[in-house]
C-alpha positions in Angstrom: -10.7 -18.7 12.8 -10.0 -20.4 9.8 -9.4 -17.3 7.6 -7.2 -15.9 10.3 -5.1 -19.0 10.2 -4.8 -18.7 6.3 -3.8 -15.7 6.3 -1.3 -16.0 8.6 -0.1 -19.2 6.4 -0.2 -16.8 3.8 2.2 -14.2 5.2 4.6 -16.7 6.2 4.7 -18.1 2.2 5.4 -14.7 1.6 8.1 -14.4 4.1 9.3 -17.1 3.3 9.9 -16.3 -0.3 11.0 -12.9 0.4 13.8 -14.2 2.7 15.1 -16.8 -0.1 15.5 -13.9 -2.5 19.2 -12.8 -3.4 19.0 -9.4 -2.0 15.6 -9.8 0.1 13.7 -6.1 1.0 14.8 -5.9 4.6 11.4 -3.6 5.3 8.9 -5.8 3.5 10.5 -8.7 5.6 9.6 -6.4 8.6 6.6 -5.2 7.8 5.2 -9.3 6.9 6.7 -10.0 10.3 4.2 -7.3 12.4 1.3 -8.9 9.9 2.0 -12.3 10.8 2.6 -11.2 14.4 -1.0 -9.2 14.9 -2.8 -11.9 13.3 -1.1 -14.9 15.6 -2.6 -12.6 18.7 -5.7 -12.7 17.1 -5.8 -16.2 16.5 -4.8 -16.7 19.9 -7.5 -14.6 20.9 -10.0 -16.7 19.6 
């Protein structure tokens, strides 16, 4: 459970970088969202 929760830490660093960029990539930003998503259920799951 650990892993699952440092991963999703992970995505949301990368998130959060993404969205402080000047002209962030709208589909990465999506795409990061359904990762962190997914592995919240899984989490939950557990």
């Amino acid at each position: 459970m650990n892993a699952l929760q440092s991963k999703h830490a992970g995505l949301e660093a990368k998130l959060r970088d993404e969205l402080a960029r000047p002209a962030p990539d709208t589909a990465m930003i999506q795409a990061l969202k359904k990762q962190k998503l997914k592995l919240k259920e899984e989490i939950a799951r557990c």
